[in-house]
C-alpha positions in Angstrom: 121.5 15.9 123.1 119.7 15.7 126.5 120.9 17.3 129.6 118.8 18.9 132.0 121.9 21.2 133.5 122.3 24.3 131.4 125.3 24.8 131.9 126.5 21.3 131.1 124.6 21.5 127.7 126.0 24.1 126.6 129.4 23.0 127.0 128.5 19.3 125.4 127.0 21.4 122.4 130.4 23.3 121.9 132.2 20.0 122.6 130.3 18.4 119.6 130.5 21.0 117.2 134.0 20.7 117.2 133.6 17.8 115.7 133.3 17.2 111.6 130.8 15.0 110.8 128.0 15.8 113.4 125.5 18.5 113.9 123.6 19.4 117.1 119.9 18.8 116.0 118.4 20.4 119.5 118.9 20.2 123.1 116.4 19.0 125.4 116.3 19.3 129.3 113.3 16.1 130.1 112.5 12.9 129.0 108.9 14.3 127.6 110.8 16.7 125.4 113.4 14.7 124.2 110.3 12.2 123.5 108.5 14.5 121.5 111.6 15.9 119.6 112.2 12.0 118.4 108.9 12.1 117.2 108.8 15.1 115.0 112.8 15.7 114.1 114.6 12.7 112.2 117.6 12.2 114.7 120.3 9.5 114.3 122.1 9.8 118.0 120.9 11.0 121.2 123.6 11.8 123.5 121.3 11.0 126.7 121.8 12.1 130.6 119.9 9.2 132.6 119.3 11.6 135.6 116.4 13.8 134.3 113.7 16.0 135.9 110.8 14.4 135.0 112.0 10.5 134.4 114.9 8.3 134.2 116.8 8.2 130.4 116.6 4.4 130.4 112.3 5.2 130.0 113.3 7.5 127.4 115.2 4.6 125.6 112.5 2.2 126.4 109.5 4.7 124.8 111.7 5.1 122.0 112.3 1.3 121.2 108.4 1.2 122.1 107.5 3.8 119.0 109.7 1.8 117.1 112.4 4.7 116.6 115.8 3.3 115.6 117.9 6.5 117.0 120.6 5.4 118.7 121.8 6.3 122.2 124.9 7.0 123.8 124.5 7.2 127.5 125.9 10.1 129.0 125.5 10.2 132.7 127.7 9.3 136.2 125.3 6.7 136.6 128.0 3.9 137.8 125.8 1.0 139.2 126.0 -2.2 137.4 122.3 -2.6 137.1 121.8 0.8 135.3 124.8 -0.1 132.7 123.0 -4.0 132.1 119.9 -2.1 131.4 121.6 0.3 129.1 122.6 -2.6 127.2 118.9 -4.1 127.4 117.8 -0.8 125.8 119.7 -0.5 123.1 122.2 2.0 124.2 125.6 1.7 121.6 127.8 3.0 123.8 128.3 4.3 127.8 130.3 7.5 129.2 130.7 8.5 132.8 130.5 12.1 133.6 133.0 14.1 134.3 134.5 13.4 131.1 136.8 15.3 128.5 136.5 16.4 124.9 139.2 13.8 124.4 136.5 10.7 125.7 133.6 12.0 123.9 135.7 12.8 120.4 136.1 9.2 120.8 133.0 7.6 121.5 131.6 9.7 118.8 134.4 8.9 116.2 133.8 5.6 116.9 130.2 5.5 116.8 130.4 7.2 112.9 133.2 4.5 111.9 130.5 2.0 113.0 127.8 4.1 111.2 129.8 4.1 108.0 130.9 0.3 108.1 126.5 -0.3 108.8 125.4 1.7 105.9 127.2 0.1 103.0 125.1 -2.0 101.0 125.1 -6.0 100.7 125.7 -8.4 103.0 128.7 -9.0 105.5 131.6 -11.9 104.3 131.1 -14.0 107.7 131.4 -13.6 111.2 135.4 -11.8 111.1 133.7 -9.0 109.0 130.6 -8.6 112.2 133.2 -9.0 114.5 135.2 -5.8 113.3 132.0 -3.8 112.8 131.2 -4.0 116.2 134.6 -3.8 117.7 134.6 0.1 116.5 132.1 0.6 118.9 134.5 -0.2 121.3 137.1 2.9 122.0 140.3 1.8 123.8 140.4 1.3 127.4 143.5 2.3 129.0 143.3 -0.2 132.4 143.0 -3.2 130.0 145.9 -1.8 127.6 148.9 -4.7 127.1 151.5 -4.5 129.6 154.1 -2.0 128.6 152.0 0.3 127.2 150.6 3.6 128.2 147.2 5.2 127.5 149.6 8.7 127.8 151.7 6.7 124.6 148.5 5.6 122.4 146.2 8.8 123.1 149.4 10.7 121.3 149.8 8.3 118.6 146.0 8.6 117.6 146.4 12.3 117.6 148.9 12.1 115.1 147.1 10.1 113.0 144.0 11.8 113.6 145.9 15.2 112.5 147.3 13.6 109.3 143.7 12.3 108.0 142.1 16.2 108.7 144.9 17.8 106.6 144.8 15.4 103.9 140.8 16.1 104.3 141.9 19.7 104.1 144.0 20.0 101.3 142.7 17.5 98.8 145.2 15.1 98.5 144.5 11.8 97.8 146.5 9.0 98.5 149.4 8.3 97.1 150.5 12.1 96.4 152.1 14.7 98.0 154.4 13.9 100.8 155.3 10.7 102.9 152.6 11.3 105.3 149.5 12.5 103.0 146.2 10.5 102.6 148.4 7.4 102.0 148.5 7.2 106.1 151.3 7.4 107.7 154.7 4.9 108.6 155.7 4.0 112.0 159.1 5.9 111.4 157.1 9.2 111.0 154.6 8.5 113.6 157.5 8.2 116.1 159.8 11.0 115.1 155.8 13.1 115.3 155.8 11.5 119.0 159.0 11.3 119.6 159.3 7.7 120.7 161.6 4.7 118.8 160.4 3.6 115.4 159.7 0.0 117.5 157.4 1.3 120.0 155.5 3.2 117.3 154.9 0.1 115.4 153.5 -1.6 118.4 151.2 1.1 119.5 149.9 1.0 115.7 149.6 -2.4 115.0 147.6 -2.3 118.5 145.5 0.3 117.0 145.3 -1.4 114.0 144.3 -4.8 115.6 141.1 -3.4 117.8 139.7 -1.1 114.5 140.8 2.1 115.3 142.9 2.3 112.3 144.1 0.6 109.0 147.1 -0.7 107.3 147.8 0.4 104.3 150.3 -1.1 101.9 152.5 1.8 100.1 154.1 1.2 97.0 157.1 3.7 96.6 159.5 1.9 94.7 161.6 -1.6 94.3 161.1 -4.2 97.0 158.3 -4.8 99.7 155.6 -2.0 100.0 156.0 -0.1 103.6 153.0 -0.4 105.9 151.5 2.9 106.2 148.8 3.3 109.0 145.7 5.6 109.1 143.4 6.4 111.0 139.7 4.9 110.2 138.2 7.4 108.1 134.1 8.6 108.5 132.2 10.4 106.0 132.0 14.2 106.3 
């Protein structure tokens, strides 16, 4: 990561660390080190500050592409002019987010960025344009201005919690899906997600198949006795 406030990096290491799935490779406080870093450490994400001592982090992204280093960047900066955020895009940056911002907004971005990682990686070639389309919408986290009328950011950020919780104890005890209880790796239905929430069974369906439909987490079919399976929802799952 690259931030040239102390303070501020520290607390964006602790933030990360939190997190499975990533390890802080280094810190650097410049451009030039954060350069030179890239060149001798393999890194796959720089979380990069654009306001920087010595340069500006869209040269660090352009020297980068230059060398022909395929790290990718997530912009991390209050940086809020439209020119700065079109040449983010220019430079390859995956993804954009505005200081101050919470553990909440960068445990996002970040899950999001290793569900895109994951979906990249497999082998083989993608089924058509649906299949690209979904790769690159889990990029996207969810925006809570542009949310469907009637719902609340408040609503959804509880609902992905609860799934969120339910994939890291099934990660933590073993299971796998189909055993244990109702709400074990199999995912989770909309009647437990709302009595988890405490909203109706109806408004947790709506916030999951929401969630479902923008990539931020699956149906799953669950087969527990006579009749139609129950939809069971999860959240997108990222390799340790």
């Amino acid at each position: 990561m690259v931030e040239d406030d102390p303070v501020a990096a520290e607390a964006h290491r602790a933030y990360v660390e939190r997190l499975a799935g990533f390890t802080v490779a280094g810190v650097a406080h410049s451009g030039a080190e954060t350069v030179r870093f890239c060149r001798t450490r393999h890194v796959d994400l720089v979380l990069l500050d654009f306001y920087l001592p010595d340069t500006h982090g869209l040269a660090v992204c352009r020297t980068l592409r230059a060398e022909g280093n395929p790290v990718d960047v997530i912009a991390v900066t209050s940086a809020r002019d439209l020119g700065v955020v079109r040449a983010a895009v220019s430079a390859g940056v995956v993804q954009y987010l505005l200081k101050p911002f919470t553990f909440a907004a960068l445990r996002d971005k970040l899950d999001s960025y290793a569900r895109f990682r994951d979906s990249a990686a497999q082998p083989g070639e993608v089924d058509g344009q649906a299949e690209v389309d979904r790769m690159l919408a889990t990029l996207r986290t969810t925006e809570h201005a542009t949310l469907p009328k009637g719902m609340s950011g408040e609503t959804l950020d509880a609902i992905s919690a609860v799934l969120a919780d339910s994939a890291r104890d099934s990660a933590a005890d073993g299971s796998e899906p189909g055993e244990g209880a109702p709400d074990d790796g199999a995912g989770m239905s909309a009647a437990a997600v709302a009595d988890a929430v405490g909203v109706a069974r109806v408004t947790a369906r709506r916030y999951l198949e929401y969630l479902a439909d923008n990539g931020l987490a699956r149906r799953k079919p669950h087969y527990g006795g006579v009749g139609r399976p129950e939809v069971r929802y999860a959240a997108m799952s990222r390799k340790a």
